[in-house]
FITILO-635097 format. One record per residue (C-alpha): residue number from 1; chain; z negated, x negated, y. Coordinates in nm, 2 decimals, always signed. Example, Ala and Ser with C-alpha at 12.3 -4.5 7.8 and 13.67 -1.06 7.14 Angstrom:
// residues 2
+------+------+--------+--------+--------+
: bavo : zake :      z :      x :      y :
+------+------+--------+--------+--------+
:    1 :    A :  -0.78 :  -1.23 :  -0.45 :
:    2 :    A :  -0.71 :  -1.37 :  -0.11 :
+------+------+--------+--------+--------+
//
This chain:
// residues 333
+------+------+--------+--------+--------+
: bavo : zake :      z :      x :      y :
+------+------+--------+--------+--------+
:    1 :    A : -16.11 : +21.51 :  +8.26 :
:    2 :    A : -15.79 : +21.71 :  +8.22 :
:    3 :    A : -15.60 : +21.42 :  +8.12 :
:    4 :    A : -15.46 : +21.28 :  +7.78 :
:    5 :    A : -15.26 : +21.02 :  +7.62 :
:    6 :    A : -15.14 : +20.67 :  +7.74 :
:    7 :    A : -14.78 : +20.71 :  +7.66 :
:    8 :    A : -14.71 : +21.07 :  +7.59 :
:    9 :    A : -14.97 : +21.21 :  +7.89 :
:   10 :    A : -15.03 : +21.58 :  +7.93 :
:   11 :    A : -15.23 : +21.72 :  +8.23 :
:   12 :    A : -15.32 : +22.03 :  +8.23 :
:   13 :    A : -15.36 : +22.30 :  +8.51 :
:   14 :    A : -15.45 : +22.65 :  +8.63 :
:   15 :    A : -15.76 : +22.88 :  +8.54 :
:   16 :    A : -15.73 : +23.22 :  +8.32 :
:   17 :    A : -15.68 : +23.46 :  +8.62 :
:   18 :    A : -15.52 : +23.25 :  +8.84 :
:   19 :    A : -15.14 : +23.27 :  +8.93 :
:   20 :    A : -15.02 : +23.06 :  +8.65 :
:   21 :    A : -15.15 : +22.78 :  +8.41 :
:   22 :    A : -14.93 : +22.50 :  +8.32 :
:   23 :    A : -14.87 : +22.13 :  +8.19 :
:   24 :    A : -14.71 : +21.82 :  +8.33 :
:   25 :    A : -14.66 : +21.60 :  +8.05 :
:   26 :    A : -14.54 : +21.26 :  +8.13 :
:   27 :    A : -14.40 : +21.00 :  +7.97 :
:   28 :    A : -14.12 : +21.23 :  +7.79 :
:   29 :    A : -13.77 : +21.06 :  +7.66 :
:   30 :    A : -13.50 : +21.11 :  +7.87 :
:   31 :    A : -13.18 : +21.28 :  +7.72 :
:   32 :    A : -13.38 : +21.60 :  +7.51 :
:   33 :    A : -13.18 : +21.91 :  +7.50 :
:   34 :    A : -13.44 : +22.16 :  +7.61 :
:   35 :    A : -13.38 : +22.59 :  +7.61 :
:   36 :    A : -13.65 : +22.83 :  +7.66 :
:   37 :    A : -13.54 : +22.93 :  +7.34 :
:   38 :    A : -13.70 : +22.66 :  +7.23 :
:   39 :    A : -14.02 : +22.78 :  +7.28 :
:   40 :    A : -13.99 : +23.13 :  +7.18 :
:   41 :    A : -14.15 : +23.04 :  +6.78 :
:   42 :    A : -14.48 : +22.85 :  +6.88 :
:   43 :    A : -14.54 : +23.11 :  +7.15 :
:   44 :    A : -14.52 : +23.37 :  +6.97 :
:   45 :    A : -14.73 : +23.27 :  +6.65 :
:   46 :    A : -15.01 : +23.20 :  +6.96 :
:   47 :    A : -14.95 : +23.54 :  +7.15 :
:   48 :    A : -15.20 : +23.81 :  +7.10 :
:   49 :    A : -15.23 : +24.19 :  +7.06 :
:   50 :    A : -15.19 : +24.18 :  +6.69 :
:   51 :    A : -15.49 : +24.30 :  +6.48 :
:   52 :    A : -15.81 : +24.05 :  +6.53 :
:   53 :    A : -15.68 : +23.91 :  +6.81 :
:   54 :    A : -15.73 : +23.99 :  +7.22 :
:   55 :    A : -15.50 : +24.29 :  +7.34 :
:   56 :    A : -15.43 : +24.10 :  +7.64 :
:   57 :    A : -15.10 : +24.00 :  +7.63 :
:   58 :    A : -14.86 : +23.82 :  +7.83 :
:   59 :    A : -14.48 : +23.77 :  +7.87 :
:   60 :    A : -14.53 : +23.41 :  +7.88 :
:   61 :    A : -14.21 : +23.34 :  +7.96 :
:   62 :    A : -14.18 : +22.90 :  +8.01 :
:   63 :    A : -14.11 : +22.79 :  +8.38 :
:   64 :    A : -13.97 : +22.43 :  +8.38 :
:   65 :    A : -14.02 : +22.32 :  +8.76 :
:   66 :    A : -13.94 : +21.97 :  +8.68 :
:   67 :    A : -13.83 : +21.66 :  +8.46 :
:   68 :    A : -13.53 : +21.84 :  +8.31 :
:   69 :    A : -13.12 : +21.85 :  +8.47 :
:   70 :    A : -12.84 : +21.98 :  +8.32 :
:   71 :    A : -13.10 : +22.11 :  +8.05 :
:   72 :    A : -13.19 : +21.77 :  +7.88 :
:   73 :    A : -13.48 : +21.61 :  +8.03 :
:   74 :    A : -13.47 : +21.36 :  +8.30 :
:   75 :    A : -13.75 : +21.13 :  +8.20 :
:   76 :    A : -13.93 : +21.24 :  +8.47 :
:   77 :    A : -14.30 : +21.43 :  +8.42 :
:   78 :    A : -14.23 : +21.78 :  +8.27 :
:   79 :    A : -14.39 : +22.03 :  +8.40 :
:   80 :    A : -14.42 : +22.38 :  +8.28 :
:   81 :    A : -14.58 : +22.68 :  +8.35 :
:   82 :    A : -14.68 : +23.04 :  +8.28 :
:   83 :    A : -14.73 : +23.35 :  +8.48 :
:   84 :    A : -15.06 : +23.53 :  +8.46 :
:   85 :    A : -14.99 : +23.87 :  +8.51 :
:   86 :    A : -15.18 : +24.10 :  +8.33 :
:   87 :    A : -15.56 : +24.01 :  +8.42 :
:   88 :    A : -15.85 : +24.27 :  +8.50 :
:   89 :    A : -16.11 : +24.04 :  +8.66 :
:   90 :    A : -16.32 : +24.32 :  +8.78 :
:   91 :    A : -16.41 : +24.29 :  +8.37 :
:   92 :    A : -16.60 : +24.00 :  +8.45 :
:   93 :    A : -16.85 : +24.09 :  +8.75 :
:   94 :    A : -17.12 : +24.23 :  +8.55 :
:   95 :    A : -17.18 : +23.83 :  +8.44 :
:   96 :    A : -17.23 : +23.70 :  +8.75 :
:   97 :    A : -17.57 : +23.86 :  +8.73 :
:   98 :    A : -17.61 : +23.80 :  +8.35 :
:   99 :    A : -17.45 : +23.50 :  +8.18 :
:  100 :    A : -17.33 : +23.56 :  +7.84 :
:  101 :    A : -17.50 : +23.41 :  +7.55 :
:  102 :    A : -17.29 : +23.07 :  +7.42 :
:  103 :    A : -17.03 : +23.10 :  +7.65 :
:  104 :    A : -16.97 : +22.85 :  +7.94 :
:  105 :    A : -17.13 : +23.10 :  +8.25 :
:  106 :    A : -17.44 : +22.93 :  +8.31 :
:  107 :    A : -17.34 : +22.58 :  +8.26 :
:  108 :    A : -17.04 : +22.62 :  +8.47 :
:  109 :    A : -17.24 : +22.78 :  +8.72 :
:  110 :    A : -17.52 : +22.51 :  +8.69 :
:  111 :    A : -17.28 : +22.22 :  +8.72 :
:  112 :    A : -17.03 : +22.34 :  +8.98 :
:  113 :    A : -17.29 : +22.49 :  +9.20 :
:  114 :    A : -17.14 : +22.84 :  +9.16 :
:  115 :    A : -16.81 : +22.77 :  +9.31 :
:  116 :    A : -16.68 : +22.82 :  +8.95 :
:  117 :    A : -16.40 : +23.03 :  +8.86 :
:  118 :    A : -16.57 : +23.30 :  +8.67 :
:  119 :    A : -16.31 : +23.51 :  +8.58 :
:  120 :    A : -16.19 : +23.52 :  +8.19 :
:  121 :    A : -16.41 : +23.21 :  +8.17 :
:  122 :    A : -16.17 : +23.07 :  +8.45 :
:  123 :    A : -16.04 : +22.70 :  +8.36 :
:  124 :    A : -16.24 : +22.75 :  +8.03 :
:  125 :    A : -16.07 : +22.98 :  +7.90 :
:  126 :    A : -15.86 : +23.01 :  +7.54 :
:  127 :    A : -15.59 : +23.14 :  +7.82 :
:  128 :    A : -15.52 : +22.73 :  +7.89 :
:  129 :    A : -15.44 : +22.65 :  +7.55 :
:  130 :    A : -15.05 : +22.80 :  +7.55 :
:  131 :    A : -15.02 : +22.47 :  +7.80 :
:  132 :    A : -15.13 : +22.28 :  +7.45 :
:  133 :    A : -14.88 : +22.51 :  +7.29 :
:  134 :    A : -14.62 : +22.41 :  +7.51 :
:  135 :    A : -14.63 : +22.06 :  +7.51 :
:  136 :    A : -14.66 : +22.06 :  +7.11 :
:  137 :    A : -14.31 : +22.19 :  +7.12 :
:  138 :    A : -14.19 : +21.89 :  +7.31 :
:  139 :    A : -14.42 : +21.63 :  +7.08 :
:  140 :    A : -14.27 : +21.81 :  +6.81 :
:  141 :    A : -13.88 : +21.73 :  +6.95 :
:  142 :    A : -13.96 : +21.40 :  +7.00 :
:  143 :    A : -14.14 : +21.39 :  +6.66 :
:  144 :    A : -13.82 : +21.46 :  +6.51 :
:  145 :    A : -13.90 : +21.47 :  +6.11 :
:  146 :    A : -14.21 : +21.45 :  +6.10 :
:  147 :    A : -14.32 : +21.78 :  +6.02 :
:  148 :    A : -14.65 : +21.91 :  +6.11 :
:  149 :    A : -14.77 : +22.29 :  +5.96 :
:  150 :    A : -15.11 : +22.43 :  +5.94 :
:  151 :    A : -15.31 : +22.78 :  +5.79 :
:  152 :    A : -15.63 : +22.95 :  +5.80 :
:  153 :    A : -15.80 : +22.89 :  +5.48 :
:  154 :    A : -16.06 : +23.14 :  +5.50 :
:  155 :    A : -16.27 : +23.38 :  +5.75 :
:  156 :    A : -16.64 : +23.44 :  +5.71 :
:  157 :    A : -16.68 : +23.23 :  +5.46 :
:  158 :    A : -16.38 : +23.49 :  +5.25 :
:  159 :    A : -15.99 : +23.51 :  +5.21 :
:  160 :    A : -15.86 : +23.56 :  +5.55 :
:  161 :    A : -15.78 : +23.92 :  +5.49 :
:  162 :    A : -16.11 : +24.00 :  +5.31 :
:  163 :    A : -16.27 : +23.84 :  +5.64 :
:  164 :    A : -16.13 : +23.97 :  +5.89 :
:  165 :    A : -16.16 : +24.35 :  +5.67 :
:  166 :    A : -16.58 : +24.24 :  +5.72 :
:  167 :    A : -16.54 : +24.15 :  +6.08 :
:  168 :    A : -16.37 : +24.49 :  +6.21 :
:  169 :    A : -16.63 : +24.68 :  +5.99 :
:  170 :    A : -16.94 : +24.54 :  +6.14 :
:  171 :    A : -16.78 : +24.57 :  +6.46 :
:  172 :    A : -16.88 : +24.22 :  +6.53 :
:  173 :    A : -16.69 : +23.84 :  +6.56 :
:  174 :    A : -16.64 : +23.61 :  +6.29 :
:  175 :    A : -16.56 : +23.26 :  +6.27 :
:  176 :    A : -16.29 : +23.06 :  +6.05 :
:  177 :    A : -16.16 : +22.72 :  +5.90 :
:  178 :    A : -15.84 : +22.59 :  +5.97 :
:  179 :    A : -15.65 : +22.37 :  +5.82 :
:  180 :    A : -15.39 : +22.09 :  +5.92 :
:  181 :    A : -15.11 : +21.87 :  +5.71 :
:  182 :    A : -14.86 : +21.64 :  +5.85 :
:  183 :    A : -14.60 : +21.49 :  +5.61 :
:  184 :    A : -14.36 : +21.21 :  +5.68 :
:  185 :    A : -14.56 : +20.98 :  +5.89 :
:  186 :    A : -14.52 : +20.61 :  +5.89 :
:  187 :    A : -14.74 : +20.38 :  +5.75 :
:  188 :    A : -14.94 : +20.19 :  +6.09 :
:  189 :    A : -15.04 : +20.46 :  +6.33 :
:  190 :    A : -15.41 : +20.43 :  +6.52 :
:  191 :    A : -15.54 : +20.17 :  +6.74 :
:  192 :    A : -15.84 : +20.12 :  +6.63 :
:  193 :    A : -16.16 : +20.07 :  +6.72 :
:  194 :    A : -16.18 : +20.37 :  +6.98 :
:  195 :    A : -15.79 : +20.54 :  +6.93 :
:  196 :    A : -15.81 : +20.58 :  +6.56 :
:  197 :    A : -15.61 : +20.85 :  +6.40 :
:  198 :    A : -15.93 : +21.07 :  +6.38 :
:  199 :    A : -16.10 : +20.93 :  +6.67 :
:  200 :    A : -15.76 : +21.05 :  +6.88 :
:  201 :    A : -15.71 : +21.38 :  +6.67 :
:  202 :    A : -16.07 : +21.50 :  +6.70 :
:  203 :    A : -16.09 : +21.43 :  +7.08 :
:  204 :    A : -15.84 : +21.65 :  +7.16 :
:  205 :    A : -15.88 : +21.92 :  +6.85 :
:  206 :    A : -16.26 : +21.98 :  +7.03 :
:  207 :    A : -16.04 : +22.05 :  +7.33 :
:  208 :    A : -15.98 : +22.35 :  +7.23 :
:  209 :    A : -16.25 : +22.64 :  +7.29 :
:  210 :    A : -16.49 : +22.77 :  +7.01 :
:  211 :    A : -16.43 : +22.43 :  +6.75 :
:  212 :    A : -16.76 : +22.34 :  +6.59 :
:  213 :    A : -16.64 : +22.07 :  +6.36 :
:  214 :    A : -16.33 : +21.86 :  +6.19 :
:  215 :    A : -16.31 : +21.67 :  +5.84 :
:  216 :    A : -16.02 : +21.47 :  +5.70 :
:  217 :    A : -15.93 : +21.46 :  +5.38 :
:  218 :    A : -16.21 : +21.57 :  +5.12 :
:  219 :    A : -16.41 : +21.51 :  +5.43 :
:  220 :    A : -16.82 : +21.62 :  +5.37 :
:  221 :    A : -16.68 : +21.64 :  +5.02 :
:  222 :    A : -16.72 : +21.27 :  +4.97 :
:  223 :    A : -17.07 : +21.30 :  +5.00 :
:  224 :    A : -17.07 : +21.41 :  +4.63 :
:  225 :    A : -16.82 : +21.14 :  +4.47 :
:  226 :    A : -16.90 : +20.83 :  +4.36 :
:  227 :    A : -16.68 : +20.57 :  +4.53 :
:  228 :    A : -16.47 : +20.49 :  +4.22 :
:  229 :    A : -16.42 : +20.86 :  +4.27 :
:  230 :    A : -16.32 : +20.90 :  +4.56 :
:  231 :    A : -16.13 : +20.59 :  +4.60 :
:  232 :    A : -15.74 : +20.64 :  +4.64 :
:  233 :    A : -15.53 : +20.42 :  +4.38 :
:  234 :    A : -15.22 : +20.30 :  +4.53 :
:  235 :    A : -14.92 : +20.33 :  +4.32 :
:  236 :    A : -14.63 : +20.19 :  +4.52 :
:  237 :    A : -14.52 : +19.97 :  +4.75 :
:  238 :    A : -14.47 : +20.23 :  +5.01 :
:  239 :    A : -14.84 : +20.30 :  +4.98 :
:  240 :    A : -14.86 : +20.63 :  +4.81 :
:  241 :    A : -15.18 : +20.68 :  +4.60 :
:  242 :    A : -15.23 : +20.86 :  +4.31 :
:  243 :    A : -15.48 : +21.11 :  +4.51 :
:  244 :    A : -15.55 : +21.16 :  +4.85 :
:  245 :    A : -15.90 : +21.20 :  +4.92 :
:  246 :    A : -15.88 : +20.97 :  +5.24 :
:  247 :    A : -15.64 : +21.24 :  +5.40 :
:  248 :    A : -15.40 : +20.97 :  +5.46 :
:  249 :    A : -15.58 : +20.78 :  +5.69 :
:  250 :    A : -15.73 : +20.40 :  +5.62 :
:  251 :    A : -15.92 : +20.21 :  +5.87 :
:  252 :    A : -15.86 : +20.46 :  +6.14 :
:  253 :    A : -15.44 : +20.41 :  +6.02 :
:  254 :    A : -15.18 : +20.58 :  +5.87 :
:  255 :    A : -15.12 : +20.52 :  +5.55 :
:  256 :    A : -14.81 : +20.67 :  +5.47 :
:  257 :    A : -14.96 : +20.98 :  +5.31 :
:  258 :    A : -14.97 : +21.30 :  +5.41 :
:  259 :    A : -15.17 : +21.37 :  +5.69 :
:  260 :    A : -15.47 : +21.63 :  +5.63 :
:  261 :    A : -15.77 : +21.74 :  +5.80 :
:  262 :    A : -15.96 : +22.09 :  +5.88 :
:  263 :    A : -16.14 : +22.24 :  +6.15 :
:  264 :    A : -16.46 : +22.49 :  +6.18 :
:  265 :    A : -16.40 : +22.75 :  +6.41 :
:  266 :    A : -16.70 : +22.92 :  +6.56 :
:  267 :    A : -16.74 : +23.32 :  +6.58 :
:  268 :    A : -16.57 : +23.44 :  +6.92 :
:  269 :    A : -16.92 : +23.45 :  +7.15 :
:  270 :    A : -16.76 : +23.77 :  +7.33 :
:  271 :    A : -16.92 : +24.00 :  +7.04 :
:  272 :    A : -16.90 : +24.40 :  +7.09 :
:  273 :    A : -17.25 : +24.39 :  +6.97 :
:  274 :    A : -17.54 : +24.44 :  +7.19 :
:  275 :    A : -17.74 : +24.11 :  +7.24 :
:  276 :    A : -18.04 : +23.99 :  +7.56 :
:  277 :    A : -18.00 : +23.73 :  +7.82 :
:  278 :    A : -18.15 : +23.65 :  +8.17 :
:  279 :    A : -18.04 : +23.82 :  +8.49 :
:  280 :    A : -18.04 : +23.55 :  +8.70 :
:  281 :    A : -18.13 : +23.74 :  +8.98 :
:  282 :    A : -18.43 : +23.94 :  +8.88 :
:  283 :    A : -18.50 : +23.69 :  +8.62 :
:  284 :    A : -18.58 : +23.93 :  +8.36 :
:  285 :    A : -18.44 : +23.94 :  +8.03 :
:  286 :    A : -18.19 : +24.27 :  +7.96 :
:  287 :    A : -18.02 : +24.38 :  +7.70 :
:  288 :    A : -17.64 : +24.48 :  +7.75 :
:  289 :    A : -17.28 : +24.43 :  +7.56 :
:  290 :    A : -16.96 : +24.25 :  +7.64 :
:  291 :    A : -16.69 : +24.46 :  +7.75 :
:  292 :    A : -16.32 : +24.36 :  +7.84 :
:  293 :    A : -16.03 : +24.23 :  +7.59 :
:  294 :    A : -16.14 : +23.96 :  +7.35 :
:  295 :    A : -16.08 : +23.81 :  +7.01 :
:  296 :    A : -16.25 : +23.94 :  +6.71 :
:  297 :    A : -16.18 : +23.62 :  +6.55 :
:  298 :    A : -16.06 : +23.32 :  +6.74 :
:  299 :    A : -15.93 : +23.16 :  +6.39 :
:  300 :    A : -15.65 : +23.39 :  +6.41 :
:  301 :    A : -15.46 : +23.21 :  +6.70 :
:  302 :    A : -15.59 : +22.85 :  +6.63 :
:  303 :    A : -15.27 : +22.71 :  +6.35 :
:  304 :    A : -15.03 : +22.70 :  +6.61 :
:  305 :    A : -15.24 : +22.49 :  +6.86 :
:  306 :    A : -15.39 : +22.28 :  +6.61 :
:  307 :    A : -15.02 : +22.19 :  +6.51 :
:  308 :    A : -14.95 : +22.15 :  +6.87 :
:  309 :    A : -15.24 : +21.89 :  +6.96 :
:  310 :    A : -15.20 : +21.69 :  +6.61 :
:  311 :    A : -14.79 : +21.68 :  +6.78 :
:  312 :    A : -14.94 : +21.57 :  +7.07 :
:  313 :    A : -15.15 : +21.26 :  +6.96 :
:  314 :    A : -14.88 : +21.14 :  +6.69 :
:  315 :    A : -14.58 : +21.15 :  +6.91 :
:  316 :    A : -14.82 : +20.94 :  +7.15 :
:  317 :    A : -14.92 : +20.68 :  +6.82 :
:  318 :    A : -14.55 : +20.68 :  +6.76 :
:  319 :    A : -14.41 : +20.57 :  +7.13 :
:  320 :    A : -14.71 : +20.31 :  +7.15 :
:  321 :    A : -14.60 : +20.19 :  +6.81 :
:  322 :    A : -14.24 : +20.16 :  +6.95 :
:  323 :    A : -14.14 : +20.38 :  +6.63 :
:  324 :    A : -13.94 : +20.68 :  +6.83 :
:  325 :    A : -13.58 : +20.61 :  +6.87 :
:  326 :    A : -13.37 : +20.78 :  +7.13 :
:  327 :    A : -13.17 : +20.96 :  +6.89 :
:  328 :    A : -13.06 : +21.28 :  +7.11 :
:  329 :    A : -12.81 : +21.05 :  +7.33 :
:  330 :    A : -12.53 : +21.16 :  +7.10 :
:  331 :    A : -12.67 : +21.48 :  +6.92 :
:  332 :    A : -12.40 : +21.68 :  +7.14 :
:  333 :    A : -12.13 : +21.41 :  +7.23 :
+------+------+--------+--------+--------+
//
């Protein structure tokens, strides 16, 4: 439900125009120096109002209500959260009469009986994922050197500027592919069958709203190569191959490569362009257009929460593993 991890456990909290969203992650080292400053970075590369991207914006300004003393954390669960301030739910009334074409209104309503929280897609919404955010940037402390980065390789099928360029001329949303690397991870990471390295990565990557699909390595690429191809020759003892086709992942485990995968991100449904649904209360089909603040192209804000979640999942490997040392007792002694 809104739960991950076994070790390193994140719950997450709050609807888009409620009071607040937030995260209790649990499970978190005791002894981590920890500074709102130390979220400024990630939160901003996430934040929008730049071009493409929603003009909502918020101060997001990180709360931490508990798990932290003396500003190192306590080994208690961490909980953080952010203000929603700036909402205009009145935005969002016209859809309770007409649910939006591939958004999440009429299953929502369907399955919670219309006790949903409709506003800004409510607990839905892209809003939630500065909780991800936020608890990458403590993965990421505990992660230590392993260092996780990650780009848009292209919008609308073109360079991300060309895309974007097609996007705001047709007045419409586009979708865009993302793409991942971690370097310095340990050879040994997955449990497999079920908690492989992919299995665990793509569970949480299709957390986040508007991803339609993931591939590690060469991923559907493979599909063209003959195995001798495609196979990765190993040329050390340490396990580096000569090529990395497999992405750095064997059997569901690490394999001391570097860490790559990409993901498919869907065109934002909230289009300015006029499309037809059902009222649901005259049960005709209309014809009207999305108003409100949205995202031209989702893509945009997706590399800082896909480095987030991947920090997520691998500081979890790496505490089952028994591979993270306590190494911030006597960082400031």
């Amino acid at each position: 439900m809104n739960n991950f991890g076994r070790l390193f456990r994140i719950s997450i909290i709050g609807e888009s125009h409620s009071d607040f969203v937030g995260i209790i992650i649990d499970g978190v080292p005791s002894g981590i120096p920890l500074f709102i400053e130390d979220f400024e970075i990630d939160l901003k590369r996430r934040i929008g109002g730049s071009l493409g991207t929603t003009p909502r914006k918020e101060k997001d300004i990180p709360s931490i209500t508990t798990g932290i003393f003396n500003k190192k954390t306590t080994g208690a669960p961490l909980t953080i959260l952010f203000e929603n301030n700036n909402k205009r739910s009145s935005d969002y009334e016209t859809y309770r009469k007409i649910p939006r074409p591939s958004h999440v209104d009429f299953v929502a309503n369907r399955k919670y009986g219309g006790f949903e929280d409709y506003r800004g897609s409510g607990h839905f919404s892209g809003r939630l994922t500065i909780c991800l955010v936020a608890a990458g940037v403590i993965a990421k402390k505990i992660l230590d050197e392993i260092k996780i980065s990650s780009k848009i390789l292209s919008i609308a099928g073109e360079d991300p500027d060309m895309g974007l360029s097609l996007a705001i001329a047709a007045k419409d949303s586009v979708g865009g592919i993302v793409e991942c690397r971690a370097e310095n991870l340990p050879i040994g990471l997955g449990e497999p069958f079920f908690d492989s390295v992919e299995s665990l990565i793509s569970h949480i990557v299709f957390s986040i709203p508007s991803i339609r699909g993931i591939e590690f390595g060469v991923g559907f690429e493979a599909t063209k190569l003959f195995g001798s191809e495609h196979n990765d020759s190993i040329i050390d003892l340490k396990g580096k191959t000569e090529t990395n086709h497999s992405g750095g992942v064997v059997g569901g485990i690490t394999n001391g490569n570097e860490l790559i995968f990409r993901v498919a991100v869907k065109p934002t449904a909230s289009t300015p362009k006029s499309q037809k649904s059902i009222n649901w209360q005259s049960y005709e089909i209309e014809e009207f257009s999305i108003k409100g603040r949205h995202d031209l192209c989702i893509a945009l804000r997706v590399p800082v929460i896909l480095e987030a979640v991947t920090s997520i999942v691998l500081a979890d490997l790496m505490m089952i593993e028994g591979k993270i040392k306590r190494i911030y007792e006597d960082r400031n002694n």
